[in-house]
MMTF fields as JSON, N, C-alpha, C and O atoms, coordinates in Angstrom:
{
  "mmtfVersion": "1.0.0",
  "mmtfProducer": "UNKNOWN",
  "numBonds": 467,
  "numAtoms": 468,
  "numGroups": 117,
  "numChains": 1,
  "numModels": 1,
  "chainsPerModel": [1],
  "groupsPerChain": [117],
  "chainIdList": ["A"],
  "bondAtomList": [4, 2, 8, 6, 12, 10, 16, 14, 20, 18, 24, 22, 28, 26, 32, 30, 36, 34, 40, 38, 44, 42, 48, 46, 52, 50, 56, 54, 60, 58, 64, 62, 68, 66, 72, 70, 76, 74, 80, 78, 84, 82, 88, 86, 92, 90, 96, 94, 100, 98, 104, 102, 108, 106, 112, 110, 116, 114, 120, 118, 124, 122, 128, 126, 132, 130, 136, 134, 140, 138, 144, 142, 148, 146, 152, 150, 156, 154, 160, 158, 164, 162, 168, 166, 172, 170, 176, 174, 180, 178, 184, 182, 188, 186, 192, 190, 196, 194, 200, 198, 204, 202, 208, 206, 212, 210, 216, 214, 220, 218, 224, 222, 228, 226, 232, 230, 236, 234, 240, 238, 244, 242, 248, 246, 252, 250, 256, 254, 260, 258, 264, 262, 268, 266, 272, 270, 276, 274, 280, 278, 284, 282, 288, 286, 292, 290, 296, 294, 300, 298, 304, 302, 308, 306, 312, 310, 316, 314, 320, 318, 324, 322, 328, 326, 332, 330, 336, 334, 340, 338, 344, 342, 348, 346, 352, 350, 356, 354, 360, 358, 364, 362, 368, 366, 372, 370, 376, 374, 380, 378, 384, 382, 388, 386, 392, 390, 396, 394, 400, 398, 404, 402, 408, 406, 412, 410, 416, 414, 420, 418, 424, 422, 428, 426, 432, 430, 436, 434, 440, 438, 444, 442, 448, 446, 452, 450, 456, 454, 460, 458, 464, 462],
  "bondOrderList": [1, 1, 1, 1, 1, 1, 1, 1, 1, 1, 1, 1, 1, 1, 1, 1, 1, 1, 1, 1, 1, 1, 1, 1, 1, 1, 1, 1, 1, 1, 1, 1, 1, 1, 1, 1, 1, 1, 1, 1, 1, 1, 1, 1, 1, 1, 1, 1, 1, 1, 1, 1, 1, 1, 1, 1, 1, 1, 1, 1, 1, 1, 1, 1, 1, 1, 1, 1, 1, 1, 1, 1, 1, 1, 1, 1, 1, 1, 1, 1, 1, 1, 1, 1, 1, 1, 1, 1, 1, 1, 1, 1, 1, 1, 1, 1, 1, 1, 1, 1, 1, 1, 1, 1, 1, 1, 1, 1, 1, 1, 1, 1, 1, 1, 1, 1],
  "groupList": [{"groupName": "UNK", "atomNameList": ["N", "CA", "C", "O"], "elementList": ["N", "C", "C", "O"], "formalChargeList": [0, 0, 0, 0], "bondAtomList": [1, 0, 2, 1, 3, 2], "bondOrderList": [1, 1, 2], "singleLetterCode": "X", "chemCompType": "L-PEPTIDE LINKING"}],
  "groupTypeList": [0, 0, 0, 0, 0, 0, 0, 0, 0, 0, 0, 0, 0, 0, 0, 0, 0, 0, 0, 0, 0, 0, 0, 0, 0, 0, 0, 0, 0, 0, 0, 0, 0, 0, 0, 0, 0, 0, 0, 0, 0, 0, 0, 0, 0, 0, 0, 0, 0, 0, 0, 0, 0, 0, 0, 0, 0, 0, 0, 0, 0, 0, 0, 0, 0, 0, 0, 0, 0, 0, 0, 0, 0, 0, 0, 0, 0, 0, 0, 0, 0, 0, 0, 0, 0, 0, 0, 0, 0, 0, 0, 0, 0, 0, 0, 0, 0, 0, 0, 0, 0, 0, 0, 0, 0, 0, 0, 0, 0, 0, 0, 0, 0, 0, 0, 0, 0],
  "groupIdList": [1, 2, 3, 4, 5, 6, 7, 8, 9, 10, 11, 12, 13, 14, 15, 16, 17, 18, 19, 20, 21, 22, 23, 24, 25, 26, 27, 28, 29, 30, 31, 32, 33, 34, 35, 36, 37, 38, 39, 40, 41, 42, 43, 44, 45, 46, 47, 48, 49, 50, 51, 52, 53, 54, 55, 56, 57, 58, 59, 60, 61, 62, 63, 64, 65, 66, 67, 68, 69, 70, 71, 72, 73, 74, 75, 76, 77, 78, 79, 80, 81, 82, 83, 84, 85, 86, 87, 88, 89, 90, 91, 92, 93, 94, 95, 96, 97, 98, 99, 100, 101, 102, 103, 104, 105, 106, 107, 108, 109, 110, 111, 112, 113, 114, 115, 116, 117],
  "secStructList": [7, 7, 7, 7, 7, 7, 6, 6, 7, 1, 7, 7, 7, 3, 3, 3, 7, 6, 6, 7, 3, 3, 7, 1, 7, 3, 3, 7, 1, 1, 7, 3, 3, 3, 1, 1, 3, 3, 7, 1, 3, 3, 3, 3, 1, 7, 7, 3, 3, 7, 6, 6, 7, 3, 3, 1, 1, 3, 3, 3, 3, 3, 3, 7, 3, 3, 1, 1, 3, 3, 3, 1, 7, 3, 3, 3, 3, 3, 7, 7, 5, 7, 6, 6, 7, 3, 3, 3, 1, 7, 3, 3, 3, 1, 5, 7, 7, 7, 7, 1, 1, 7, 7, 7, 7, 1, 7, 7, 3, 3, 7, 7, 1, 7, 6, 6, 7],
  "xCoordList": [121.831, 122.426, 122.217, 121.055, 123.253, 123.401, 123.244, 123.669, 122.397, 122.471, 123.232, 123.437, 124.108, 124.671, 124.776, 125.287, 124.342, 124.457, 126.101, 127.186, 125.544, 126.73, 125.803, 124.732, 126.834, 126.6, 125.534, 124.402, 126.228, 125.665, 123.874, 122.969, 123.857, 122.078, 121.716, 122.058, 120.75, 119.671, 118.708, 118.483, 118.223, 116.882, 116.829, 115.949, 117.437, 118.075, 116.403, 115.768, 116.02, 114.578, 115.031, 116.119, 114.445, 114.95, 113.722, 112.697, 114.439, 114.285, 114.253, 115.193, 112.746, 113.033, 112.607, 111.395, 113.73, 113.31, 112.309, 111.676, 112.02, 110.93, 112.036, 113.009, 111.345, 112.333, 113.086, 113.59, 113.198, 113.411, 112.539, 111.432, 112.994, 112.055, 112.531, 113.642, 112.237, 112.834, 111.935, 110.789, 112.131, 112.307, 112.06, 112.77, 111.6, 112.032, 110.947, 109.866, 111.593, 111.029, 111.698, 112.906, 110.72, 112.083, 111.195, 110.107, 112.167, 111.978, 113.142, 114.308, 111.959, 112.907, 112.034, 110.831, 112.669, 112.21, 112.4, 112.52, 112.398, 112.148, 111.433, 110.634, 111.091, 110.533, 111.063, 112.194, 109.931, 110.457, 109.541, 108.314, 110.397, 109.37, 109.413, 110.536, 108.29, 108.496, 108.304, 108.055, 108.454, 108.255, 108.302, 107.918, 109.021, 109.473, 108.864, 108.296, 108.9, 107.88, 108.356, 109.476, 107.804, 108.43, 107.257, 106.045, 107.984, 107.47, 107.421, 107.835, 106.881, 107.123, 106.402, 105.379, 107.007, 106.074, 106.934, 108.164, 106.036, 107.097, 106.65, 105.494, 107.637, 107.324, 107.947, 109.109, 107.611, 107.878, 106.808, 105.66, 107.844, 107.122, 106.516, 105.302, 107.094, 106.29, 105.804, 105.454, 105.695, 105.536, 104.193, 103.001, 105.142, 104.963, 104.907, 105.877, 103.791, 103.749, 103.193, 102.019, 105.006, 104.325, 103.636, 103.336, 103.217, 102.274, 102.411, 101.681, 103.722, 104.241, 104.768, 105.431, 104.331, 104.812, 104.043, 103.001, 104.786, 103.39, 103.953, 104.954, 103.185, 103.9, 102.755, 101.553, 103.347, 102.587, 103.125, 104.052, 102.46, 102.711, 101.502, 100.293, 102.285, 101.792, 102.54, 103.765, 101.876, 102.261, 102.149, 100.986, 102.663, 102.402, 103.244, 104.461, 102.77, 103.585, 102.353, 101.162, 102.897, 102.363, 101.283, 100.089, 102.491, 101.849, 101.835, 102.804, 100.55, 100.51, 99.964, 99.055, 101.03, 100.314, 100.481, 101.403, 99.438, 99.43, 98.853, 97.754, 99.749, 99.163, 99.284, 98.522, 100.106, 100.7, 99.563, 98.446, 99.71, 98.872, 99.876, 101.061, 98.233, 99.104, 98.124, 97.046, 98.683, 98.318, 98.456, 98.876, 98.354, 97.72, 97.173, 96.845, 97.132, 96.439, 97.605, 98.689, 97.039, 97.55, 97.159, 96.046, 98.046, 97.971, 98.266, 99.461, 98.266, 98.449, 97.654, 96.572, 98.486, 97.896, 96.776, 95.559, 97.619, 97.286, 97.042, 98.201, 96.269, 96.294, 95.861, 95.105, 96.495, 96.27, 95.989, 96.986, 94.635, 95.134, 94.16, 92.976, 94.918, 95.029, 94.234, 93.901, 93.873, 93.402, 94.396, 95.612, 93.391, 94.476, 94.955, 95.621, 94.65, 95.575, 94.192, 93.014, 95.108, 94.402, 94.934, 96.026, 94.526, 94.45, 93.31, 92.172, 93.927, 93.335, 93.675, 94.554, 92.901, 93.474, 92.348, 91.452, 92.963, 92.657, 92.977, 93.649, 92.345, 92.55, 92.783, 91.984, 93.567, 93.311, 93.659, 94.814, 92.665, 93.565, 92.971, 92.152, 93.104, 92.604, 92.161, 90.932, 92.693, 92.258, 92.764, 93.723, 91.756, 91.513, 91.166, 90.413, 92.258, 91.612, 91.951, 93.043, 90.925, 90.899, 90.196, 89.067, 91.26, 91.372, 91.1, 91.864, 90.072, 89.676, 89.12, 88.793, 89.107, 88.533, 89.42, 90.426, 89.498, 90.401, 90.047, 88.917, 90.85, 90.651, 90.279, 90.259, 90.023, 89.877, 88.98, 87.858, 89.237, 88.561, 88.875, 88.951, 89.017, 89.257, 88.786, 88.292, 88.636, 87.998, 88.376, 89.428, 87.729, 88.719, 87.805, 86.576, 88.763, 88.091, 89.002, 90.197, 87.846, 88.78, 89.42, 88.879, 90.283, 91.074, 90.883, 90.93, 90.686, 89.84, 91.069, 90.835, 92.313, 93.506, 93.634, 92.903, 95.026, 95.097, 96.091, 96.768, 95.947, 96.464, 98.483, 99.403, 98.478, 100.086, 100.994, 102.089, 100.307, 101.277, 102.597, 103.459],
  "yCoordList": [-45.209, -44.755, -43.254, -42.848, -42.359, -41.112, -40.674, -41.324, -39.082, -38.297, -37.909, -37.483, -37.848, -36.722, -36.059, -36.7, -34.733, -34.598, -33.295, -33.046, -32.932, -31.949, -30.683, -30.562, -30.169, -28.655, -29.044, -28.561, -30.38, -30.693, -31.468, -31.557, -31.726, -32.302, -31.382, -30.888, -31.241, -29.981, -30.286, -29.503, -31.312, -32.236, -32.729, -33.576, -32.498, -32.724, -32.159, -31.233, -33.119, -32.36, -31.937, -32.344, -31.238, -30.516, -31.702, -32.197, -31.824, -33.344, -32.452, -32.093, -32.211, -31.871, -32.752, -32.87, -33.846, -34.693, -35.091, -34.095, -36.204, -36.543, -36.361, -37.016, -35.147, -34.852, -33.512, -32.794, -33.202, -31.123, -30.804, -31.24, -29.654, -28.446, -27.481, -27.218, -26.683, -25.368, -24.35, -24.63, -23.219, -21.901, -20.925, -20.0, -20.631, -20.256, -20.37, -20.956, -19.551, -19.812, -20.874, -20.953, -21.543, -22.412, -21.91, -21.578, -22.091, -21.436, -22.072, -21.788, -23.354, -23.786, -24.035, -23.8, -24.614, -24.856, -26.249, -26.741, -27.033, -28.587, -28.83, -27.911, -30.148, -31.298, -30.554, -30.702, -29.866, -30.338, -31.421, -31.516, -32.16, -33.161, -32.865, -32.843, -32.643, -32.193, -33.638, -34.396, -34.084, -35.225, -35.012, -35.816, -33.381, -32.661, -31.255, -30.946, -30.442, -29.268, -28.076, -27.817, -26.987, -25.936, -25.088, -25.287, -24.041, -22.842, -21.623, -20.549, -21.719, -20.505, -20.527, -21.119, -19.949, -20.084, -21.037, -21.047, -21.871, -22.928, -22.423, -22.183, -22.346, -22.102, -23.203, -22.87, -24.111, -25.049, -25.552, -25.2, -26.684, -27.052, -27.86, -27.891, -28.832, -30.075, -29.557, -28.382, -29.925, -30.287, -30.928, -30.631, -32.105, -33.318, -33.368, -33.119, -33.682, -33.232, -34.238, -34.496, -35.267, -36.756, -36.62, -35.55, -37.945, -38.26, -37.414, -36.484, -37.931, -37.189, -35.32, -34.581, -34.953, -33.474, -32.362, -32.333, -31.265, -30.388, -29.058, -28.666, -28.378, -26.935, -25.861, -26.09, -24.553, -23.658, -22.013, -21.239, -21.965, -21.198, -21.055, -21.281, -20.685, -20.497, -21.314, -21.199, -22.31, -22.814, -22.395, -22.26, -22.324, -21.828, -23.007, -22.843, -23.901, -24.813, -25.363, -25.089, -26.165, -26.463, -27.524, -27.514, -28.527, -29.683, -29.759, -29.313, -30.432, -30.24, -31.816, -32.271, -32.406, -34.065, -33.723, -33.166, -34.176, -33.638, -34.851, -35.306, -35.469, -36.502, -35.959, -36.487, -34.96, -34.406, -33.574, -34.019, -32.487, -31.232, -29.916, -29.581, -29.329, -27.734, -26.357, -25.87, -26.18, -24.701, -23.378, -22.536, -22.807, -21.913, -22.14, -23.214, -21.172, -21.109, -21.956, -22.269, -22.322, -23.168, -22.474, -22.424, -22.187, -21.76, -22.954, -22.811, -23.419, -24.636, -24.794, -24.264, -25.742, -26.511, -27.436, -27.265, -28.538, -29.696, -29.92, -29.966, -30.053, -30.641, -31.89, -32.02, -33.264, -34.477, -34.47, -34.287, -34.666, -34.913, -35.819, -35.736, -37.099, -38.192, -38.223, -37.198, -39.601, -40.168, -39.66, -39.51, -39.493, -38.398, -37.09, -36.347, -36.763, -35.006, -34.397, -34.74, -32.968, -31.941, -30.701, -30.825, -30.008, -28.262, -27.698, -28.135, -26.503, -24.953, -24.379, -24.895, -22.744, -21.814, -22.189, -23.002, -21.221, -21.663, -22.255, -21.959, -22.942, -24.432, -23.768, -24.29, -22.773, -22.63, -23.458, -23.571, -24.049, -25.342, -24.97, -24.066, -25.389, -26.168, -27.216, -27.176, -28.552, -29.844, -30.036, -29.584, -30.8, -31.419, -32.939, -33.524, -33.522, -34.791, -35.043, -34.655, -35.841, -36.338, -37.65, -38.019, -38.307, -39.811, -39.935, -39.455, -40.554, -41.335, -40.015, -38.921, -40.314, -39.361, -38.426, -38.905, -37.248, -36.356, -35.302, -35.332, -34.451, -33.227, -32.122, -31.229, -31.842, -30.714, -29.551, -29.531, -28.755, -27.721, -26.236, -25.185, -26.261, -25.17, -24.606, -25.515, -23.29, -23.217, -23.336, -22.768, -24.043, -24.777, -23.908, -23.931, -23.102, -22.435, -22.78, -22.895, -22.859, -23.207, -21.856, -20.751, -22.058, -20.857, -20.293, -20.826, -19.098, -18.649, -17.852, -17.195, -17.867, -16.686, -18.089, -19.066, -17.634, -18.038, -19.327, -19.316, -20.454, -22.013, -21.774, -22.479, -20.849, -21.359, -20.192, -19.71, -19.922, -19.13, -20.243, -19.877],
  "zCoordList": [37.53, 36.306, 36.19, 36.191, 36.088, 35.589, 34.502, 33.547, 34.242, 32.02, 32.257, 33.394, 31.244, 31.267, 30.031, 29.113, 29.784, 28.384, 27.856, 28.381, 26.882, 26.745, 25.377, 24.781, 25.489, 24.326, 23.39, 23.356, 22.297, 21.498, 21.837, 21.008, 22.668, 22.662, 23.454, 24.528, 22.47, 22.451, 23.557, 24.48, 23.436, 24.007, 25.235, 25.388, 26.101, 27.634, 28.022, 27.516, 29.111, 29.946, 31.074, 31.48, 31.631, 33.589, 34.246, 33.777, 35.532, 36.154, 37.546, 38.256, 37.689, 39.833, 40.401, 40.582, 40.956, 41.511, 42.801, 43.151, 43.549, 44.358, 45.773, 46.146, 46.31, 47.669, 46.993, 47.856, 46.089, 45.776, 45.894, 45.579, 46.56, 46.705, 46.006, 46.466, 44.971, 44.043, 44.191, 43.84, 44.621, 44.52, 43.607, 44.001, 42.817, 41.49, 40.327, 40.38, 39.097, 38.163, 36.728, 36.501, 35.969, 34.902, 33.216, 32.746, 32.981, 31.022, 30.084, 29.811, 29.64, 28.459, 27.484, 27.599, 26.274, 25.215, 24.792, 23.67, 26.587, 26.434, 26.954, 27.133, 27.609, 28.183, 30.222, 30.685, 30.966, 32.141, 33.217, 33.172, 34.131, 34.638, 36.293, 36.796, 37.14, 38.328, 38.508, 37.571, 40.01, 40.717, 42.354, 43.203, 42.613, 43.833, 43.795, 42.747, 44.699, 45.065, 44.504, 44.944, 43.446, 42.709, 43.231, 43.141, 43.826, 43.885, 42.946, 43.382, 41.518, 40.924, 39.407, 39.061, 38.882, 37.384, 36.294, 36.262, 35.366, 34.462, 32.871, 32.524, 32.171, 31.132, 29.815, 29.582, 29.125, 28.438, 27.279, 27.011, 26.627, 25.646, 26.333, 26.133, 27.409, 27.497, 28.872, 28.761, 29.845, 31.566, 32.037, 32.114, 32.346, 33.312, 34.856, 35.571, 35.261, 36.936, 37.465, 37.733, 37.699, 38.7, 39.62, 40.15, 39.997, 41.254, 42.256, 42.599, 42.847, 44.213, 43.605, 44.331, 42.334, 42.535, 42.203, 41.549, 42.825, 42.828, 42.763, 43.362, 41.949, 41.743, 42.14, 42.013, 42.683, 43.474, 42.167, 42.408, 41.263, 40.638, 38.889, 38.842, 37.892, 36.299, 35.5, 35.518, 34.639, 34.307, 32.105, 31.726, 31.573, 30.236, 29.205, 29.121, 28.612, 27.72, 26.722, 26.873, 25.717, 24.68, 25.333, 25.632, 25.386, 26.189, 27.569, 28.183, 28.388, 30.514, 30.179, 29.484, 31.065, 31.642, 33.191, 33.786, 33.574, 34.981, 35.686, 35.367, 36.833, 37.482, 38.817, 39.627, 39.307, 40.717, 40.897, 40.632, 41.292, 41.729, 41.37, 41.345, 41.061, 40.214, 40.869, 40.527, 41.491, 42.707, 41.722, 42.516, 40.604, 39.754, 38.427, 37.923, 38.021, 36.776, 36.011, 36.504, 34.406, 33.331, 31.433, 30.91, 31.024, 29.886, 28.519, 28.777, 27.978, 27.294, 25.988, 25.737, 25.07, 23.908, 24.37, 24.445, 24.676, 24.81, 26.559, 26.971, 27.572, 29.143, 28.719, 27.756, 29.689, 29.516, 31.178, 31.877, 31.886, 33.197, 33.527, 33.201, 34.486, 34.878, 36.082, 36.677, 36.51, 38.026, 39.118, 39.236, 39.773, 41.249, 40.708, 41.429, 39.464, 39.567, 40.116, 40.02, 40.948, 41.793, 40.965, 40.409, 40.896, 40.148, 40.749, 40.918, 41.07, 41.441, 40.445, 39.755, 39.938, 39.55, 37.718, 37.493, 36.896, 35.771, 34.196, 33.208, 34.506, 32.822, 31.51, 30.732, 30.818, 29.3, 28.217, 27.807, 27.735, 26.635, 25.376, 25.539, 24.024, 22.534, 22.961, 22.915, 23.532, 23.451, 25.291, 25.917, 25.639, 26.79, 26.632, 25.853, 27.988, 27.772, 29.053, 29.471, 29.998, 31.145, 31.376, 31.051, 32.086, 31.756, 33.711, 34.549, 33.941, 35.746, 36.68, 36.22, 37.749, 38.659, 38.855, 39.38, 38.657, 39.368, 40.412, 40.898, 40.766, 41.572, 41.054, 41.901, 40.194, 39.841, 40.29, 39.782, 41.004, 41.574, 40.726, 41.363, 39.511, 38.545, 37.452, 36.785, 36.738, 35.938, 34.841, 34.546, 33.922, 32.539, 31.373, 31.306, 30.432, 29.746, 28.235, 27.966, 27.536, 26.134, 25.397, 25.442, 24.924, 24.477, 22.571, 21.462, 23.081, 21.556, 20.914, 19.899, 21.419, 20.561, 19.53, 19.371, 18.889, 17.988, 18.568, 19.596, 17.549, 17.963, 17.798, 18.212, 17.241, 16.769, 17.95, 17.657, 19.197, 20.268, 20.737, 21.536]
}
């Protein structure tokens, strides 16, 4: 089954699927979900980083669920990260929550600016 959206919905998420590889940098003011390999910096409200995906860059969004692996630093509200996620680089959150064994080889520092960036 195919999305397809149009002009009118706002709320469409970016989808790099399992088997893309992207290049690049992404900047929205939705939901994006890796599942395939991004080379670059992500900037969002949400980002989601399946099992099989993994990004080699900066990541800056409200919300980080992270089950894939994340090869730089992380700027964030909220990090949710899961059994099997791997991260390098560094953790900035308000609220942390880590749920099973993970990878984490990073430095996680709580963030003292102000909550409403």
């Amino acid at each position: 089954m195919l999305a397809f959206t149009n002009a009118k919905e706002k709320q469409s998420p970016t989808i790099i699927g399992a088997g893309c590889k992207l290049t690049g940098d992404i900047k929205t003011d939705h939901t994006v979900q890796i599942h395939g390999h991004v080379v670059g910096n992500i900037t969002a409200d949400t980002v989601v980083i399946g099992r099989g995906g993994k990004v080699v860059g900066k990541v800056i969004a409200a919300n980080l669920f992270l089950h894939g692996t994340l090869d730089g630093p992380a700027t964030v509200s909220t990090a949710n990260i899961f059994s099997n996620a791997q991260m390098t680089g560094t953790l900035a959150y308000y609220t942390l929550n880590i749920t099973g064994n993970t990878g984490l080889e990073c430095k996680l520092t709580k963030r003292k600016d102000r909550k409403n960036d």
